[in-house]
N, C-alpha and C positions, 0 to 999 in steps of 0.2 A: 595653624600649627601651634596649639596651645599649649603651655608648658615649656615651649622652647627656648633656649638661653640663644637671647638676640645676639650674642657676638657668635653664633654658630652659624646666624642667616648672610654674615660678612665670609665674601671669597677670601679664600686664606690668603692670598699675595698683599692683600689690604688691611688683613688682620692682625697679623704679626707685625709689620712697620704701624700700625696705627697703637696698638697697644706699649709699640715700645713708646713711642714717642708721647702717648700721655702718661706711661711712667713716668718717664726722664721730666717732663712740664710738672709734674705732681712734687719731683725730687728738687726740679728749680723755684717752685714757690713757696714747698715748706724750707727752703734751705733760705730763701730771704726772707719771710716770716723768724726763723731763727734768728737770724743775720742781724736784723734791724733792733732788737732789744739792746742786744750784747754791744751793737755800732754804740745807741746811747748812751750807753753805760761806760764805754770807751771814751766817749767824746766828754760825757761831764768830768772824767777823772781828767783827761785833757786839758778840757775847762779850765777846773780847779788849779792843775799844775800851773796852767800857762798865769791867770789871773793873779795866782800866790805867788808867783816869781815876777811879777809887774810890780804888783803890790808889795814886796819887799825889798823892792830897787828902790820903788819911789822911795818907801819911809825911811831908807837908810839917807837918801836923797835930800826927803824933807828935812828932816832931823838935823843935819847940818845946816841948810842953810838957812833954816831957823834961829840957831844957834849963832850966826850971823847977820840976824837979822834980812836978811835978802830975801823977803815977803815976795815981792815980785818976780824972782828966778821962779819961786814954788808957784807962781798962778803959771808962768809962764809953761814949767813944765807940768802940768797936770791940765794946761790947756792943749800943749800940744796931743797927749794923750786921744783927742777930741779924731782925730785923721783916724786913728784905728777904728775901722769900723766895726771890730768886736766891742769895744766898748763903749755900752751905752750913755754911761753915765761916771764920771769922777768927781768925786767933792770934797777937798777940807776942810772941815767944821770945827768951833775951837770949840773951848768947853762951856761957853754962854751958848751952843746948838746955833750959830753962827756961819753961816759959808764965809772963808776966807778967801777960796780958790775952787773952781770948778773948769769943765770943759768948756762952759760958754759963759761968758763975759758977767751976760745977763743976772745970771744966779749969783756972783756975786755980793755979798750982806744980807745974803737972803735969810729963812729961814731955815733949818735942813728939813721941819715939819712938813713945810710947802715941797720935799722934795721930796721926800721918804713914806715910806709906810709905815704904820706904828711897830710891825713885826722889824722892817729894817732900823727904826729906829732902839728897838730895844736891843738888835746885836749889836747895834755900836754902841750901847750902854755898857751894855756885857763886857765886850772888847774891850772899852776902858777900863771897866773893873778888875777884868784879870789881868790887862797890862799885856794881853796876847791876840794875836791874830784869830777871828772869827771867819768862816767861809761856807753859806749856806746855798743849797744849788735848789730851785724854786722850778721845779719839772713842768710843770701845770702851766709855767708862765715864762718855760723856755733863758730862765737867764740865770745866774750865780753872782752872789754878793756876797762880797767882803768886806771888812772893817778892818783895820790895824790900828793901834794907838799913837798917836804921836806928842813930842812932850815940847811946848812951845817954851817952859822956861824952868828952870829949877835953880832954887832960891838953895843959900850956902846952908848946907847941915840936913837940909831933905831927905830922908830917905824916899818917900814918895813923891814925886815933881807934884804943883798945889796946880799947874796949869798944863792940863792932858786935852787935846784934841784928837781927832778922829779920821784916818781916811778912810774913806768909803769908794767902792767899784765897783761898777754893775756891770758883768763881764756879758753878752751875748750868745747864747747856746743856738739858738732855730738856725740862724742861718747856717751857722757850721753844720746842727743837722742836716737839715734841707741837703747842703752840697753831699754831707754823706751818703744820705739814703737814695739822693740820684744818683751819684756814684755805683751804689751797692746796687740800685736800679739797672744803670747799663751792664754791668758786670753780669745780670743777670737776665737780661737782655741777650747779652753775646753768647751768654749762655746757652741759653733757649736756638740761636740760632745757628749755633754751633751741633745742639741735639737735632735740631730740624735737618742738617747737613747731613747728620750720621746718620739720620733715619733712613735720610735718601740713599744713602750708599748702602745700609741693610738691606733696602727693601730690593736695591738693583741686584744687589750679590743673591737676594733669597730668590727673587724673581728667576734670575739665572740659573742657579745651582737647584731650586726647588718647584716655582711656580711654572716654569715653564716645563720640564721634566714633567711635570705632573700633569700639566694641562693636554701634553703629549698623549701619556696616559689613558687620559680619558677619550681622548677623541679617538683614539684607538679601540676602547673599548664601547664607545658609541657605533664608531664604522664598525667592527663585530657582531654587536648586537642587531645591527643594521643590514647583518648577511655579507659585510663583506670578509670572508675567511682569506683573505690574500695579507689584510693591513698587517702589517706592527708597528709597536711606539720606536723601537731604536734607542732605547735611554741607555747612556753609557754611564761610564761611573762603577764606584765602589764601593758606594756608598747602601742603604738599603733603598731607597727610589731603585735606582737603578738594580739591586736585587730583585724588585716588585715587578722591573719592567723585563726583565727576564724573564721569570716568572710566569710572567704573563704571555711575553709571545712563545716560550716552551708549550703554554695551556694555548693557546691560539693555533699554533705547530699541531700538538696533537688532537687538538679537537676540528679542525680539521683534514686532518686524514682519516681521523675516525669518521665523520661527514662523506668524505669520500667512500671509503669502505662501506662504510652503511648505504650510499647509493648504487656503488654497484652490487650490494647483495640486492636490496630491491629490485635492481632491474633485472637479476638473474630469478628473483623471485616471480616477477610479471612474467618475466619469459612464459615461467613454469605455469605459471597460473591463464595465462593465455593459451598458451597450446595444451596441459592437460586435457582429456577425453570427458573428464568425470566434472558435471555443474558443481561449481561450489558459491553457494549462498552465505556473507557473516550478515549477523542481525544480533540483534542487543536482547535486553531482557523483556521487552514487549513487544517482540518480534517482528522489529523494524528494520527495514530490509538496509544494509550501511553498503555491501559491496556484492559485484554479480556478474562472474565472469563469462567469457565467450561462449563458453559449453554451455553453459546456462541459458545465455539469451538461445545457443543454438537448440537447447530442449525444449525453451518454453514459446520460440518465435518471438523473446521480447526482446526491448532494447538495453542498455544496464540505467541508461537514466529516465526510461519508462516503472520502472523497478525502484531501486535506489528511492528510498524515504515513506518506501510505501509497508506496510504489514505482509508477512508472506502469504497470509491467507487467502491473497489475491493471485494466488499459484496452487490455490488447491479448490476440490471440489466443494460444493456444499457440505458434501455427509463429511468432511474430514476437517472445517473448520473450526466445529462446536469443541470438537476432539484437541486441533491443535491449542485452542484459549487451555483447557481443560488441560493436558500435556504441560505446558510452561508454569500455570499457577500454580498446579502442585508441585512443582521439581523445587521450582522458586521455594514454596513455603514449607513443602515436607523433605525433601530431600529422594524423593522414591523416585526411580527412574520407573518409567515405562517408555520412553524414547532416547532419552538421553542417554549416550554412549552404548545403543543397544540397535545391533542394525536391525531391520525393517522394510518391508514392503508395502508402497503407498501408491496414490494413484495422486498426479497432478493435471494441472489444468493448463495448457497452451493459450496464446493469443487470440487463438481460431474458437475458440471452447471445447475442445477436441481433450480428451484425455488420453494420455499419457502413462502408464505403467511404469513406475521406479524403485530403484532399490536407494533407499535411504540411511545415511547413517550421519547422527548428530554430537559429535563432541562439544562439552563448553571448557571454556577460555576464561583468561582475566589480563586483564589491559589496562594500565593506569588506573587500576582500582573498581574500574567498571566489567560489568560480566556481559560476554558473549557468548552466543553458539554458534559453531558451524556449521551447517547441513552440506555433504557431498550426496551428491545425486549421481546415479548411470542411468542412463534409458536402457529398460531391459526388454524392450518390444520382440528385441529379435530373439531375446534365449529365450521369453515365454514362449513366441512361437515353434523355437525350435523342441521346447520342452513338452509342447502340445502335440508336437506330429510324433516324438518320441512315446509320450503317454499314449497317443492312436496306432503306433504302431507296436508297443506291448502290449498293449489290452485287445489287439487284433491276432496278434501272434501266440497270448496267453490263449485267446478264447479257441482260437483255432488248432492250439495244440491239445486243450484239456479235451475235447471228445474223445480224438483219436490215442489220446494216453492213456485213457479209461478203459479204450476197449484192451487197448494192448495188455495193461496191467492187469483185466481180468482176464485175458488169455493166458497168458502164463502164471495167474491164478487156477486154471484150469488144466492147465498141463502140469502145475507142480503136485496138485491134488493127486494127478493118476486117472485122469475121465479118458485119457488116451493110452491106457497101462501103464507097469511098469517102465521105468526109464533108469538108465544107469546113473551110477550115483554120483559120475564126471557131470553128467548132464544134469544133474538135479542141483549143485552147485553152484553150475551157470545161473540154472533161472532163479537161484535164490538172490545169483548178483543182479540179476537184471530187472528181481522185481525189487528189490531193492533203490537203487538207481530209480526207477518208476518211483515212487514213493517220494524219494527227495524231488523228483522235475517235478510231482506233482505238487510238492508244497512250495516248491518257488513258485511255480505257476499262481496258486492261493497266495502265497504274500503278494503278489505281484498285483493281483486282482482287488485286495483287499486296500493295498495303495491307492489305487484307483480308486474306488470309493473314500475310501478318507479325503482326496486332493478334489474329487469331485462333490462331497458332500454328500454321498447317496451312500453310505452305510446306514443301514436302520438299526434303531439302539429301542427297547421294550422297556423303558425304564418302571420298575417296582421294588418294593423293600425288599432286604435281603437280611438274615441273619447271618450275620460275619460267620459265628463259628463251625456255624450247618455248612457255610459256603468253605470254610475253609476243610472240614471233612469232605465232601466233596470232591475237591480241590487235591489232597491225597491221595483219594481212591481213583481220578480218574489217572493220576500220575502216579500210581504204583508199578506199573508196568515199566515204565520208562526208566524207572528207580532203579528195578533190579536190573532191568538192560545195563545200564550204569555203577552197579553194584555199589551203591549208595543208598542210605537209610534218611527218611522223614523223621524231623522231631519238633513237634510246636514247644517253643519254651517259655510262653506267655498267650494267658487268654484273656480275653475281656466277653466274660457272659451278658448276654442281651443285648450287645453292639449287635445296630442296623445302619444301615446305608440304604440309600436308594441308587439303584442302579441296574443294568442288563448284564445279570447271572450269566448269559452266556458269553460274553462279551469281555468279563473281568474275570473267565473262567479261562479265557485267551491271552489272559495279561498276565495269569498266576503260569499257566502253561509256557510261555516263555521266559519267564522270570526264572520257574525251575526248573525247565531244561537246561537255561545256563548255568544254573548254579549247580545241576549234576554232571552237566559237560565237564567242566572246570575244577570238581570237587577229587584228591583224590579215594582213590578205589576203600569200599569199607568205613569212610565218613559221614556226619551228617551234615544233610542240608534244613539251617534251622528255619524256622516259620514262627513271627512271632505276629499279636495282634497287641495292639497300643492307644490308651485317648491320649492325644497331643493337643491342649487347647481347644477343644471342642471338635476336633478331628477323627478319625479313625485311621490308624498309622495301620499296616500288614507288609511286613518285612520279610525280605530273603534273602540268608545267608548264605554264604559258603565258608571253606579254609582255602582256596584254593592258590594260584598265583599271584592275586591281585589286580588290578589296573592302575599305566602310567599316569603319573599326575598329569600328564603334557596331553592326552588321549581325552579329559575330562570332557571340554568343548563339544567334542567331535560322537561323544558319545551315543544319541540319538538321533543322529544322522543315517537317512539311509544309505544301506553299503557300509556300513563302518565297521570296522576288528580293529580290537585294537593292534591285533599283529596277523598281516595276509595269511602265515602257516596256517593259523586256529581255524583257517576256514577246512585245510584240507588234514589237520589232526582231528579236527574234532566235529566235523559237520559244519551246515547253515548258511543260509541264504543272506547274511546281515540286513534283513528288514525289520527282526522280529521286536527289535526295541523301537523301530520307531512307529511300527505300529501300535506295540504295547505305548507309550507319548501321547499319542494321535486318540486310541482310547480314553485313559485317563484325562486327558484335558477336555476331551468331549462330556464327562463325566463332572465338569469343573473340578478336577483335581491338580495334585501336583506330582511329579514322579522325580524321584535320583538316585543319589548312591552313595557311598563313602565305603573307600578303599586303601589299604597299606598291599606296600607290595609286599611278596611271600608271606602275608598274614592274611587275608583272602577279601572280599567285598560284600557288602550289604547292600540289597536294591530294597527301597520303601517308596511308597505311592499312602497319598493323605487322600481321603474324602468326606465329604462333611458326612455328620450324623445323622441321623434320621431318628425321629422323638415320635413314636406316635400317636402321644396325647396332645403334641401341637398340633397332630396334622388333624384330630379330631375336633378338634377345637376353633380352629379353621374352617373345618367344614361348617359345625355347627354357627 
């Protein structure tokens, strides 16, 4: 952990008592560091004092008994001087530099040369000359010397005594030091372990009131982390620890029950996902299978951890593989669904190899940042089937109604003409309702048929070029009848001359015919139904308006679907089988087209259908 400030890697119970207590040692040895100058300085003016009031006993001392002649009182008392073991050295020296008297015997008549230093000999020069007390303190050498004058005889009329000696003292500083600075020493000593005492009592009261609280704390939030949602720390107090540890089991408290709540929605959720009908497959973005519920293994015959880690495409046929890689990269990278969120019909592949018919439908998700999809699956074996014998029995029940509706229709084609005479005009009535009625069974009968083939593939389409504008006169004339039926007017209000298309004229002659039947159905009376042609991006757009009511936004969906209105009445105000859009769908996209509409309500609807262009210098070009 580089960078880190080492008293950070120190437990706080240890750090706090360890910091104070080399304070407090940092504060006890600069404080006798301080101490120890200021002691010497104290001690030599001490010194001084004490040696200077030694020093002017004796000479007051001397002086007399000098004065008396009593030579030997003065060795006597400046021998006794000799017991104090401050002082080193005492000498009286007369003015020949003479010892008269000293602390030991020996010195006696000596020199004072032999005793002194030439520095101490020159303050006792000085001191005589001024006639006053000298007192110099010698740091280096630990001691303090003085000199006072003394005057052995003074002759009648002198002002200045002819015969001046000298006492000399050599007072002892070390020792005295020494005892101070041990002194100062223990004192600082007690010191010390007087801080050491209080550290201990710091660290127990912090220990108490904080390290323990805190060490609570944590082991609380280690058991937590740990999965136990039952712990708390308990810290009491008023302090902020004890705010934190509130705190804390409040967020323990609730994240816990949230814990709970969140498992029993999941399990209401497995419920749900267990017993639903419908497979539900999740898998991640390279269609890795991550979960595979009951229905599922019950569709595919797998297991979920035969599944589980594997790609789905080990649930589909060959032909639908290439498709699913192809499906995913693009969604992934263009954004275009062609599966996703679009339901679907596929086939999958069982454990047995046996396929499967399913109705698919793929939502994607997002989950801690990663993307999923869902596939929900139904097996629809049984509605194909049922939707097969339904298709076999319309196409059974169409085929066998159209002969016998043919003939009918032309029998009373034949009786309304008059091939059996006159008939009355109640009578002639009837059979206009009745071939009427005929008419319409018979074009349910044809839409009905013509589903058929669309679901079966067997509609046959002629595909060749077409000139849009020819096709859409055409497209007029053969719907002008219907027009005026409808008492409604044709108006193209846009052409595109030499637009072609490739496509079966008769076919898209069936898509313009329902397109404007609804738009005369719906139109009202004496309006036009507009027709327009359009290049959209290399397209051929042909558009059909009306004014009429509109269509609901909610209906949009549903709109080419077969059987759809968007409101049951319009079947019996205005005619129609509701096939004819989704046959006109089923057309167009056979055509690779696109078909829709845009509508406001009481402002009326626009149905357009795109198909590509046709160039026929490309197609020549091609050929060649």
């Amino acid at each position: 952990m580089a960078g880190m400030n080492p008293l950070l890697l120190l437990p706080q119970r240890w750090l706090i008592p360890s910091v104070l207590l080399l304070f407090s040692l940092m504060i006890s040895v600069a404080a006798l560091l301080y101490n120890i100058p200021h002691a010497e300085r104290a001690i030599e003016q001490e010194g001084k004092r004490a040696v200077v009031q030694i020093a002017s006993r004796l000479q007051g001392a001397i002086n007399g008994e000098l004065r008396r002649g009593a030579i030997e009182e003065v060795r006597t008392e400046i021998s006794n001087l000799g017991s104090d073991s401050a002082i080193l050295l005492a000498l009286l020296i007369d003015d020949r530099q003479q010892v008269m008297a000293a602390t030991q015997y020996a010195m006696i008549n000596g020199v004072a040369s032999d005793f002194l230093s030439s520095e101490e000999l020159a303050q006792m020069d000085q001191s005589q000359r001024r006639m006053s007390g000298n007192t110099q303190v010698k740091s280096d050498q630990d001691y303090i010397s003085v000199t006072y004058p003394v005057v052995f005889s003074k002759e009648a009329g002198e002002i200045r005594p002819s015969h001046i000696g000298t006492l000399f003292i050599r007072y002892d500083l070390g020792q005295i030091k020494k005892t101070t600075i041990a002194a100062l020493k223990n004192e600082a000593m007690v010191m010390v372990v007087f801080i050491c005492l209080m550290s201990i009592v710091v660290w127990l009261v912090f220990h108490i009131t904080v390290t323990r609280r805190v060490a609570a704390l944590v082991a609380s939030a280690n058991a937590f982390a740990g999965g136990d949602l039952t712990r708390r720390c308990g810290v009491v107090g008023r302090d902020e620890i004890a705010e934190v540890g509130r705190a804390f089991d409040l967020m323990a408290q609730t994240i816990a029950e949230e814990r709970e709540n969140l498992s029993k929605s999941e399990q209401r959720l497995r419920v749900i996902l267990d017993n639903v009908v419908d497979g539900i497959i999740t898998m991640d973005a390279l269609g890795i299978v991550m979960a595979f519920n009951p229905a599922a293994e019950t569709i595919f015959g797998y297991r979920a951890d035969e599944v589980i880690g594997r790609n789905v495409k080990c649930l589909m046929p060959g032909s639908y593989q290439s498709e699913h890689d192809g499906y995913l990269h693009n969604y992934c990278t263009t954004g275009e669904r062609k599966i996703i969120g679009i339901g679907r019909e596929v086939e999958g592949m069982r454990a047995d190899g046996t396929q499967v018919p399913l109705e698919l439908w793929v939502v994607e998700v997002e989950q801690d940042n990663e993307q999923l999809f869902i596939g929900m699956l139904r097996d629809i074996s049984d509605r194909l089937q049922v939707d097969r014998m339904k298709k076999e029995f319309v196409s059974t029940v169409s085929h066998e109604l159209r002969t016998p509706l043919t003939s009918i229709k032309g029998s009373l084609g034949l009786v309304s003409g008059g091939v059996l005479g006159e008939i009355p005009a109640e009578v002639h009535s009837m059979i206009d309702v009745a071939i009427n009625n005929s008419d319409r069974l018979m074009l349910l009968i044809n839409d009905l048929l013509d589903i058929e083939k669309i679901e079966l593939g067997k509609m046959d389409f002629y595909i060749e070029p077409i000139n849009v504008m020819a096709f859409i006169n055409d497209v007029l004339s053969a719907n002008q009848g219907y027009a005026d039926e409808q008492k409604v007017l044709f108006k193209v209000t846009h052409e595109e001359p030499g637009a072609m298309v490739l496509g079966d004229a008769a076919r898209l002659m069936q898509v313009m015919a329902n397109l404007i039947s609804n738009a005369a159905k719906y139109s009202p009376k004496s309006d036009y139904v507009e027709l327009a042609v359009h290049r959209v991006n290399g397209k051929i757009e042909i558009s059909v308006s009306d004014h009429g009511p509109g269509i609901p936004e909610e209906f949009h969906a549903r709109m080419f679907e077969k059987f759809a209105q968007a409101d049951s009445s319009d079947t019996r105000r205005v005619g129609g089988t509701g096939l004819g859009l989704s046959i006109t769908r089923a057309i167009v996209e056979r055509h690779d087209g696109r078909i829709d509409y845009e509508s406001k309500l009481g402002e009326g609807t626009r149905f357009f259908f795109e198909l590509s262009e046709y160039v026929a210098e490309e197609e020549e070009s091609h050929s060649s």
